[in-house]
N, C-alpha and C positions, 0 to 999 in steps of 0.2 A: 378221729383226731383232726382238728384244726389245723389250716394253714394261715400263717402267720399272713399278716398283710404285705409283707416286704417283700417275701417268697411266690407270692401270686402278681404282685408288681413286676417283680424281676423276670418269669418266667413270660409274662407279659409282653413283656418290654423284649424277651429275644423272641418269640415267634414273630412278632415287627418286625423285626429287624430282617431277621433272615427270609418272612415272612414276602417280603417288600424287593430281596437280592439285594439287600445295601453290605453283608455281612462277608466273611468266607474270605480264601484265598481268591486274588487278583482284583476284586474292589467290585465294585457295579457289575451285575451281570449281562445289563443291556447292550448291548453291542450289536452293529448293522452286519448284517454278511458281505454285502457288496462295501470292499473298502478300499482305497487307493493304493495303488502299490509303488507305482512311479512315474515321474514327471519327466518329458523332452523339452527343451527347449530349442527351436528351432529359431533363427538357424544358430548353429554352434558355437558359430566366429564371424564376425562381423565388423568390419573397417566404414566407421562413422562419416569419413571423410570421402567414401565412393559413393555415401549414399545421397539419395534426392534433401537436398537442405539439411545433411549431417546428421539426418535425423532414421534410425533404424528401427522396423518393426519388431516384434518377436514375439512369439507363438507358443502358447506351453498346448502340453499334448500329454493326456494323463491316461496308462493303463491302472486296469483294476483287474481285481481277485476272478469275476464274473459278467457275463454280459449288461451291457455292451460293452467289452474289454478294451478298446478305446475308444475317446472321448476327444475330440479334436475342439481347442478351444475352452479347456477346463479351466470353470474359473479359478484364478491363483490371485495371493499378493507377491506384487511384483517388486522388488528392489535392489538394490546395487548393495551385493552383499547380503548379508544376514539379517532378517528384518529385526531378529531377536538380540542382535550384534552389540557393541558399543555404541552409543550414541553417534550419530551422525554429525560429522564437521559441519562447519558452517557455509562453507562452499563444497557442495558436494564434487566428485569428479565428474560424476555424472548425473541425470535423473532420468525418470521411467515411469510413466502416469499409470492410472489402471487398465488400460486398455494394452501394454506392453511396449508403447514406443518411446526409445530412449533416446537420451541428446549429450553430446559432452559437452561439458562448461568450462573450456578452457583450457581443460587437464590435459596434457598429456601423456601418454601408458595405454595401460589394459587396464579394462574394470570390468568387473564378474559380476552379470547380471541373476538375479535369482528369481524363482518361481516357488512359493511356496502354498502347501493349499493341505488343509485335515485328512488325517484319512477315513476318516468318518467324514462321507461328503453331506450327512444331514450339517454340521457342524458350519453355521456361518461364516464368512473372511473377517470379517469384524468382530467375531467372538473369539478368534483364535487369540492364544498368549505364548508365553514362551513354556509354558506345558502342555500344551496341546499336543497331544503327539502328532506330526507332520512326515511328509515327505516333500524333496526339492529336488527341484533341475537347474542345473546352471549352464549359462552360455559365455562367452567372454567379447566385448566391444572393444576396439580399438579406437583410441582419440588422437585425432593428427598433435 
C-alpha cells in the first residue's frame, strides 16, 4: 500500500519539528544550566546630596543556580524604574549610565534604581525585551 504524499510530508514535517526540540510542552528545549537567580544592588539606600558631586555609584551583584554563585559586577541594565515601564517623562527624576552611576536632576523624593539582567546569562543586554524572562534588584536614591 502507498503512502499518500501529504501523509509522508506531514509525518516529515513532525520528526522536524520535534526532531530539532522546537515542539512539546514548555517551548524550546535548549536552556543553560547555569542561570541567574538574583540581583543585589548595593548600596540599598543612598542620599545623593552626601555624595561626592551628587552623584552615587551602584553595584549589581548577581547570584546563580551554580558556580561561581556570585558574580560581583554582573553585567545589568540599569534604570530608574522598570526599564520595561511606561515610557519615560521627559525630565527624568533621575538618570543612571551603564556603568551604574546615578544623578538627580532636580527632583525631589526617592527614586528606585533598578538592575535588570536575563537569566540566561548567554542572552545579550541589548537583545533583552519585555519578554525576556529577567530577574532585578533595586536600590532607592534619595534627591535633596
Amino acid at each position: 500500500m502507498a503512502k499518500s504524499p501529504a501523509l509522508v510530508l506531514h509525518t516529515s514535517l513532525l520528526l522536524i519539528f520535534f526532531g530539532l526540540g522546537i515542539g512539546g510542552c514548555g517551548g524550546s528545549t535548549k536552556s543553560s544550566s547555569r542561570q541567574l537567580q538574583s540581583i543585589t544592588v548595593t548600596p540599598a539606600s543612598a542620599d545623593a546630596q552626601a555624595s561626592p558631586g551628587g552623584k552615587v555609584q551602584f553595584m549589581a551583584t548577581g547570584t546563580f543556580n551554580m558556580a561561581p554563585m556570585t558574580v560581583m559586577s554582573t553585567p545589568v541594565l540599569w534604570s530608574i524604574g522598570n526599564p520595561f515601564g511606561s515610557p519615560p517623562p521627559t525630565m527624568p527624576a533621575a538618570t543612571i549610565d551603564v556603568n551604574g552611576l546615578a544623578q538627580c536632576n532636580g527632583f525631589v523624593g526617592k527614586a528606585i534604581i533598578e538592575a535588570t539582567a536575563p537569566t540566561e546569562p548567554e542572552i545579550p543586554l541589548l537583545q533583552m525585551t519585555s519578554m525576556t524572562v529577567t530577574v532585578s534588584g533595586m536600590a532607592q536614591m534619595t534627591c535633596p
